[in-house]
N, C-alpha and C positions, 0 to 999 in steps of 0.2 A: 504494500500500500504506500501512495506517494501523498506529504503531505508537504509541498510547495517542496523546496532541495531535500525535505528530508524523507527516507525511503526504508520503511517498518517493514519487518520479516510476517506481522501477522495483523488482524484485525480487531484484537480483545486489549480494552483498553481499561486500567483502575485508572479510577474518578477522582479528581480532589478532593478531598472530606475533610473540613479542618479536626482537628483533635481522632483523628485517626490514618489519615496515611505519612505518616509520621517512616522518616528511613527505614526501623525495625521491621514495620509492614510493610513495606512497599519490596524487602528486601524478600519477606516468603512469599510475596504473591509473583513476581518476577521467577523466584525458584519453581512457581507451579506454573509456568506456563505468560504470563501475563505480556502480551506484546508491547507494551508502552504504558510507562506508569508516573504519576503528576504527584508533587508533593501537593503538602497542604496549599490552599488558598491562601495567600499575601497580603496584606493589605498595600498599596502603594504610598499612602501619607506617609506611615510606619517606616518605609522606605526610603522616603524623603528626608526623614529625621534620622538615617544609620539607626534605629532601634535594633538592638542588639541581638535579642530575642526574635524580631523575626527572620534578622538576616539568617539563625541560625537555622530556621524551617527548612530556607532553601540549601541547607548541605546536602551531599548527594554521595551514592561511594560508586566505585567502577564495576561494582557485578550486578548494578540496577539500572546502567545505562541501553536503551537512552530513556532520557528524565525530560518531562517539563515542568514550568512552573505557570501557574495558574495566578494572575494578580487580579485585584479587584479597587473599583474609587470611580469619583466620578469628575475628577479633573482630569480633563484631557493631557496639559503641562503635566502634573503631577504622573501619570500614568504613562505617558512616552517616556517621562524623566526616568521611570523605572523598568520602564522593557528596555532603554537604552544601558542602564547598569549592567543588567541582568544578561541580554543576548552576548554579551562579550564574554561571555564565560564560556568556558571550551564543552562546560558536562552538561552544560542547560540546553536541550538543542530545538526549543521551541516557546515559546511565549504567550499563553492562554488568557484571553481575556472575559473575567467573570461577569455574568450579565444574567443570572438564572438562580443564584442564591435567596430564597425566602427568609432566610434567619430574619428575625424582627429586628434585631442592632445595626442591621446591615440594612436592610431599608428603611430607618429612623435616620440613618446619615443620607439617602438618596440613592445606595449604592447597590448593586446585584440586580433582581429581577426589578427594582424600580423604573431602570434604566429601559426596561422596556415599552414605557408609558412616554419615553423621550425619545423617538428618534433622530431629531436632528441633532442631538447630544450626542447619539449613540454612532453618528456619522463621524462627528469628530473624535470623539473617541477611538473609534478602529482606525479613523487617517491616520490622527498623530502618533497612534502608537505605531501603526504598520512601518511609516517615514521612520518613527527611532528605531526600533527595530533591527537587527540583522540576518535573526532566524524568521522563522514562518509563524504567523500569528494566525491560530484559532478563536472562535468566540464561541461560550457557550452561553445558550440561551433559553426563555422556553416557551410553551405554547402560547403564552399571552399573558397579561394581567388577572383578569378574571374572564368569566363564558363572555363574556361582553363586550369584548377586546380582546379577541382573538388574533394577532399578530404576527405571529413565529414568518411566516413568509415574507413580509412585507421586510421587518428586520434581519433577518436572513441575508436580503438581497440587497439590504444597503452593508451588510458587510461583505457581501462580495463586490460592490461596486467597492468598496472602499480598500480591497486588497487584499483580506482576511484569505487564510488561504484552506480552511476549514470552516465548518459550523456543527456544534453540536446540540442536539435536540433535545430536552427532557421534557418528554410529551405530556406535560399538566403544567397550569395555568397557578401563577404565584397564589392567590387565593387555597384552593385545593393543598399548598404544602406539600403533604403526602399521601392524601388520601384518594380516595378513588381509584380508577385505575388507569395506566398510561394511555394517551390515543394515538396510537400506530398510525393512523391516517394523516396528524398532523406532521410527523416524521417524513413521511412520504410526499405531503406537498412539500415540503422545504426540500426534499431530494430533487423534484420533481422541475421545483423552480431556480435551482443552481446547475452551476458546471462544476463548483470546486465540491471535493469530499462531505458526506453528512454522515455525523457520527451518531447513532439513535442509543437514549439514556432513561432508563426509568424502569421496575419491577420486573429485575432482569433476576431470577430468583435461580431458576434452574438450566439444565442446558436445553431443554425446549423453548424455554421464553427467550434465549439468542438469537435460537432458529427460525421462531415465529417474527418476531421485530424484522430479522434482516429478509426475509420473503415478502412478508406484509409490505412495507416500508421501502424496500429495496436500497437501503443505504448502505452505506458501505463500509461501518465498523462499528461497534458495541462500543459502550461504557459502562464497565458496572461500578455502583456504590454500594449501597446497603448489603447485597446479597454475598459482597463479598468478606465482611465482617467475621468473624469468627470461622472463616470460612476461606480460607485462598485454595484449596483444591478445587471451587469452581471454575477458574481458567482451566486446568487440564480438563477435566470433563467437557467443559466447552468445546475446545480446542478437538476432542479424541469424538464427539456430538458431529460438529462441523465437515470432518474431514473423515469418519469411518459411519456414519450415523448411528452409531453405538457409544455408549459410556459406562463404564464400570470401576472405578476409581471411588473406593469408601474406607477410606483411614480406619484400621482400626482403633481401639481406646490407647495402644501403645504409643503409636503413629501420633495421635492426638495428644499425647499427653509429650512426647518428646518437641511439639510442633510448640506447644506452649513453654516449656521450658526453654526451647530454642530462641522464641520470641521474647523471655522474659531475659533474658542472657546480654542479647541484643538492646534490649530497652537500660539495663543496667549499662552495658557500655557506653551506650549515646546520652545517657539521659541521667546518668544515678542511680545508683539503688532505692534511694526514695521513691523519684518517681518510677523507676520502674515498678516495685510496688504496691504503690497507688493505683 
């Protein structure tokens, strides 16, 4: 899969999650299969002030490349200012910009799925970031604001007019949060009305629900979050789903319990022993 110069061995993609794709995890889900995997969401102000702690999100190691980073904010200056730090780094080899996040904190400042009630905001936003930029800027975004404002296409295709060299879809509407269930259909009009890549995201639970999205939909790679939670042997099931239309990969308790030792090992090295066990 080609996303603008850059050119992935596979189609299954971990999602940015703040307070969980954290190096440790990005590190097993990568081991089970995962073609491409995004730290945590960034903020760009944070960025703008050297905050120390977040610079620290985006560290990266070499057996999880390649990495992106996913930023978020609603200054355009502010947010080129930071895909421009960020792209000059040799491990980061893409530059995500959030547009689909519902956390409440993050739309009380204007920022995430707000941005979809902005368009011409959201123009300048993917220009300036794409201009500072050196790697390939994705945007992910989602069906709309509320049923009422059903958007995703419209915005979609001001970010490819604007250079974006992805779009990823998570088929419910800011209202909805999590609830409900994903609309396949809207994934597919945004397929349908682009030439660059569409990544389809939402209640990707099992290796059927990959299958169905990417048929339905016809987009051209998965993003999974939630499903992948306590759970990274979903990528090879995927993966072995996709490519043999069979899957039989089920950890047993041993498997399970070394996967979490492993991870807790991991969290102690990057992070302390406190929080590791927190």
């Amino acid at each position: 899969m080609q996303i603008g110069n850059l050119t992935l061995s596979g189609n299954i993609f971990l999602a940015p999650m703040a307070g969980v794709t954290d190096l440790p995890f990005r590190l097993l889900c990568k081991e089970q299969g995962a073609s491409f995997v995004y730290t945590e969401m960034i903020s760009a102000k944070a960025m703008h002030y050297n905050d120390a702690e977040t610079i620290k999100i985006t560290e990266t190691h070499s057996d999880e490349g390649p990495v992106g980073v996913q930023i978020f904010g609603s200054d355009p200056e502010i947010m080129a200012e930071t895909a421009k730090k960020l792209s000059v780094r040799e491990d980061i080899t893409l530059i995500d910009i959030n547009m689909g996040c519902p956390a409440p904190k993050i739309i009380k400042n204007g920022e995430g799925s707000t941005l979809m009630k902005k368009p011409e905001l959201v123009r300048q936003i993917v220009r300036e970031v794409v201009k500072a930029s050196t790697k390939p800027v994705p945007v992910k975004i989602r069906k709309g604001w509320d049923e009422n404002t059903i958007n995703a296409v419209a915005i979609a295709v001001i970010c490819e007019e604007e250079g974006a060299k992805a779009v990823t879809v998570h088929g419910r509407t800011r209202e909805q949060y999590y609830s409900g269930k994903v609309d396949l259909n809207i994934i597919k009009e945004v397929k349908n009305a682009l030439t660059i890549p569409v990544i389809g995201n939402g209640d990707i639970k099992i290796p059927e629900d990959a299958k169905k999205m990417l048929d339905i939909s016809g987009c051209n790679a998965i993003m999974i979050g939630r499903g992948a939670q306590g759970n990274p042997w979903i990528f090879k099931n995927i993966g072995d789903y996709l490519g043999k239309g069979v899957y039989n990969y089920r950890p047993d308790n041993k498997l399970i319990l070394e996967t979490i030792l492993k991870h807790y090992s991991l969290m102690e090295k990057t992070k302390g022993e406190k929080t590791a066990v927190l």
